[in-house]
N, C-alpha and C positions, 0 to 999 in steps of 0.2 A: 369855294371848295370845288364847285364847278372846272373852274380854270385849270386848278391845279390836277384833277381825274384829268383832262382833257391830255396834258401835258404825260403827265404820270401813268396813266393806266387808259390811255386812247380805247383800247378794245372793252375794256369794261364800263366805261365812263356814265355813259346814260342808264346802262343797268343800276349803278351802283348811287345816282341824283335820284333815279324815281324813288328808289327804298328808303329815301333819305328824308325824301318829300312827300310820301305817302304813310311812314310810320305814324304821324301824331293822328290823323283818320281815325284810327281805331280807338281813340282816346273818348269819342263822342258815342259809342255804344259803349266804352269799358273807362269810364272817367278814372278808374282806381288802377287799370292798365299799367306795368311797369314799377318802379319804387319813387317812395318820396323822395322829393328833390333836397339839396342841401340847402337849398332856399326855401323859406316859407310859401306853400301855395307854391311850391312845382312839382311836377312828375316829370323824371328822368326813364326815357326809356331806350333799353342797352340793345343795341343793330348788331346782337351777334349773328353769326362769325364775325362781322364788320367791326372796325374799332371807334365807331362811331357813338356818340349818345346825343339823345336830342332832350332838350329841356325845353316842357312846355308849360303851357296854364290852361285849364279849362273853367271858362265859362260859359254856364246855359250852354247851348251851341255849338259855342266858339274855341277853338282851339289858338292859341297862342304859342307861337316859337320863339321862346326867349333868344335859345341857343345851340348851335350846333358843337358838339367838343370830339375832338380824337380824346377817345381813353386816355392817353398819357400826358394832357391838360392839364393843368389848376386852374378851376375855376379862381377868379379873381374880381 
């Protein structure tokens, strides 16, 4: 995803990785943060304005990135 900002959106690029890589964070004060996932035991959480969603897993602790989707993905 990196790459592709780098390529596509040079000026906003690192702005738009940290949001990316900082949203599940808040998952560990707020574990119920965001909506259930379409998978058992994830939370999907939506990077608006951004067309981004990141699917996670929380345990104890730990925060798990399943996956990163553009909005107009199917998970599969």
């Amino acid at each position: 995803m990196a790459d592709y900002l780098l390529i596509h959106a040079p000026d906003r690029a690192q702005e738009l990785v940290r949001r990316v890589y900082d949203a599940p964070t808040t998952l560990l004060r707020f574990p119920n943060r965001g909506r259930s996932g379409k998978r058992g035991g994830t939370r999907e959480l939506v990077l608006a304005p951004l067309p981004y969603i990141v699917v996670c897993t929380v345990r104890g602790d730990l925060v798990f990135v399943v996956r990163v989707l553009h909005g107009a993905q199917q998970w599969s």
